[in-house]
C-alpha positions in Angstrom: 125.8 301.0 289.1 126.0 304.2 287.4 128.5 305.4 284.9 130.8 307.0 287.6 130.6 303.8 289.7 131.5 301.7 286.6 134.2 304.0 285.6 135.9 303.2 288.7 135.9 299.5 289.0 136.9 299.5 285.2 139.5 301.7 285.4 138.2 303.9 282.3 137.7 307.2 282.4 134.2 308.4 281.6 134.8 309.9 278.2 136.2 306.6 276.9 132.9 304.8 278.5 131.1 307.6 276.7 132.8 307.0 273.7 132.6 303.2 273.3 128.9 303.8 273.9 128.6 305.8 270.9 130.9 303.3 269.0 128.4 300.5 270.0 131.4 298.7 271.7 129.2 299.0 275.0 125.8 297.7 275.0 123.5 300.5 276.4 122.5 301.1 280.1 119.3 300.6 281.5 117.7 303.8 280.9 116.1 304.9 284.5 115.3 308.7 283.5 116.3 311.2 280.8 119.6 311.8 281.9 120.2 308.4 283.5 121.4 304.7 283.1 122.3 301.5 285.3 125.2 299.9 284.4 125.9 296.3 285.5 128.7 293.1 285.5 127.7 292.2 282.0 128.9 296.0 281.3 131.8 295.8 283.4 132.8 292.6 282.0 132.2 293.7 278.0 134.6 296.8 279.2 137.4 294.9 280.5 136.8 292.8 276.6 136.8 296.5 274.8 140.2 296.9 276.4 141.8 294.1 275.6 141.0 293.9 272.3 141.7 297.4 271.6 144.5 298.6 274.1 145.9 295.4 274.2 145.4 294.2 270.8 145.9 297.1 268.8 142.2 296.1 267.1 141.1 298.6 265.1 137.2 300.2 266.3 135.6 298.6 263.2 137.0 295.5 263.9 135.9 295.0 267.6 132.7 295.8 266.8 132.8 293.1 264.1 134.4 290.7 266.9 131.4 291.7 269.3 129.1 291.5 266.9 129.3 287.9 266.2 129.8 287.2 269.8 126.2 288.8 270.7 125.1 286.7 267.2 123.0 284.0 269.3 121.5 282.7 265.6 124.7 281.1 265.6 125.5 277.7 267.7 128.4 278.5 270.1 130.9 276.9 268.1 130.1 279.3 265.1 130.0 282.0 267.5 133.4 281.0 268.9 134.6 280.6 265.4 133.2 284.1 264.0 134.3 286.2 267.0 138.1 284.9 266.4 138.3 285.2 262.9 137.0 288.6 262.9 140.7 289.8 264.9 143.2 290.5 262.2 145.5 287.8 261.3 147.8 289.0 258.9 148.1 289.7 255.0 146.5 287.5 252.5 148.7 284.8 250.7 149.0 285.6 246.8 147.5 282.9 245.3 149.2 283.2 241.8 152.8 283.2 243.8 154.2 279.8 242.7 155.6 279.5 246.8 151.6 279.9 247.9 150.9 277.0 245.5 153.0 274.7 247.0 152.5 276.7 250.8 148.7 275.1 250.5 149.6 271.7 249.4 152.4 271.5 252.6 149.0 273.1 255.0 146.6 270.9 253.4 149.2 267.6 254.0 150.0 268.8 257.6 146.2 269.3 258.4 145.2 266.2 257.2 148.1 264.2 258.9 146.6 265.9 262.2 142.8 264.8 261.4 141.6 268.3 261.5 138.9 269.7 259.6 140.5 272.4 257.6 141.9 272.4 254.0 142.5 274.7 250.7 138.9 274.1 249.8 137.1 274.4 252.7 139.8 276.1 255.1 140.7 279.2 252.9 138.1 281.0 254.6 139.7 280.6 258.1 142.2 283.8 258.4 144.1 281.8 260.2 144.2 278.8 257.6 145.5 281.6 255.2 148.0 282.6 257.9 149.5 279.5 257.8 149.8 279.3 254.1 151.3 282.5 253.9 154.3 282.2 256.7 154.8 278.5 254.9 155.6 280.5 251.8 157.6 283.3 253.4 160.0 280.2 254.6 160.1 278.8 251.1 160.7 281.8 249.7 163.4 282.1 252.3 165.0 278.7 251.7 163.9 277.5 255.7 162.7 274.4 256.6 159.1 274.1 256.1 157.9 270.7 255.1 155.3 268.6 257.4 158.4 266.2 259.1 159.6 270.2 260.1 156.3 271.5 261.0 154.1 268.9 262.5 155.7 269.3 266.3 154.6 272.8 265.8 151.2 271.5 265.2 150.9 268.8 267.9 152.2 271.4 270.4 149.4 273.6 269.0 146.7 271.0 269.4 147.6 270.5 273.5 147.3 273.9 273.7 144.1 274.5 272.3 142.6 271.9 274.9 144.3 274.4 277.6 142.5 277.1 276.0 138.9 275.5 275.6 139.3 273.9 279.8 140.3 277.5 280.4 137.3 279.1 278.3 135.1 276.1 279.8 135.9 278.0 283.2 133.2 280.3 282.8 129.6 279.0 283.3 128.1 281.5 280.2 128.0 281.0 276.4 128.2 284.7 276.2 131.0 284.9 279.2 133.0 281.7 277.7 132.4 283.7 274.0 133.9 286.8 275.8 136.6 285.1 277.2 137.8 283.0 274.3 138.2 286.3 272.4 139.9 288.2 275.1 142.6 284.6 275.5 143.2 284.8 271.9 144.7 289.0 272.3 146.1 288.5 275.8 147.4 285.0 275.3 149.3 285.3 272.4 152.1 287.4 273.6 152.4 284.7 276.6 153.6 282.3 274.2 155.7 284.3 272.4 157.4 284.9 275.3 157.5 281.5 276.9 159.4 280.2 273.5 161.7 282.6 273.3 162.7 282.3 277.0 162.4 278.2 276.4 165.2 278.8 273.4 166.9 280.6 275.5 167.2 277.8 277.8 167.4 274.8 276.0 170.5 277.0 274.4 172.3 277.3 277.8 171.7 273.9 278.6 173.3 272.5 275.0 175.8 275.1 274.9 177.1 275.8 277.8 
């Protein structure tokens, strides 16, 4: 298909095509003269990626092409590439690691982790963003004075391990590394604020069922 052609079963105007072209968010076209390219599903599927990370997700330029970069990264095997491609979406600020409350914020991650089996932990987890996310919103609520021990936070967890096998069946959908890499990435934007919302409207009901 040609640029227009793509433009309209995206749904993105031309100059933003264009422009994530030039950004090197868009792999090129298949050059068939000068002036000329064919476009096909691979580029209407990375477009439909593009805009979820970056209209959706609020992902800064930079970062998406760090996030596609490492999904194209075929040196890796696909559960680096998985890993890489996640990681490189923001996650938050940094814990402070001289903050008394991180100190003791990484022992409570390191405990919960290992009562769950997984393969994460202050000396070999740190450099998941998301490892360090944890740490740091551990911290926040004992800085706070919240609960935030493992007896507090381990439902949490198990909850989060049934819904990472949703999310891997889902991915698993898609008969492509680079597809299931491309669709793992755009689950982890568009996902997220579907369970956001399905807590707050399951608090909201298990609060009219016990208080009303």
């Amino acid at each position: 298909m040609r640029l227009a052609e793509l433009s309209e079963r995206s749904g993105v105007p031309s100059a933003t095509i264009k422009y994530y072209l030039r950004e090197r968010l868009l792999p090129p076209g298949h050059r068939v003269s000068a002036t000329q390219a064919e476009y096909d599903d691979g580029h209407l599927r990375r477009l439909r990626l593009v805009r979820a990370l970056i209209q959706v997700g609020r992902v800064p330029v930079a970062t998406a092409r760090e996030v596609l970069a490492a999904v194209d990264d075929d040196s890796l095997d696909h559960h680096m590439r998985l890993g890489a491609a996640v990681w490189a979406i923001a996650h938050g600020p940094d814990p402070d690691a001289q903050d008394p409350a991180t100190k003791a914020a990484l022992r409570t991650a390191d405990a919960l982790l290992g009562q769950l089996g997984w393969s994460f932990g202050h000396e070999v987890g740190y450099e998941s963003p998301a490892y360090r996310m944890l740490v740091e919103a551990i911290a926040s609520m004992d800085r706070l004075g919240y609960p935030c021990d493992v007896a507090e936070l381990l439902p949490y967890a198990r909850s989060a391990a049934e819904l990472a096998v949703a999310d891997l069946d889902l991915i698993e959908r898609y008969e492509r590394e680079e597809e299931q890499l491309e669709a793992a990435v755009a689950f982890t934007v568009l996902y997220e604020p579907v369970l956001l919302s399905l807590r707050r409207l399951a608090q909201a009901e298990e609060s009219r069922r016990r208080y009303t």
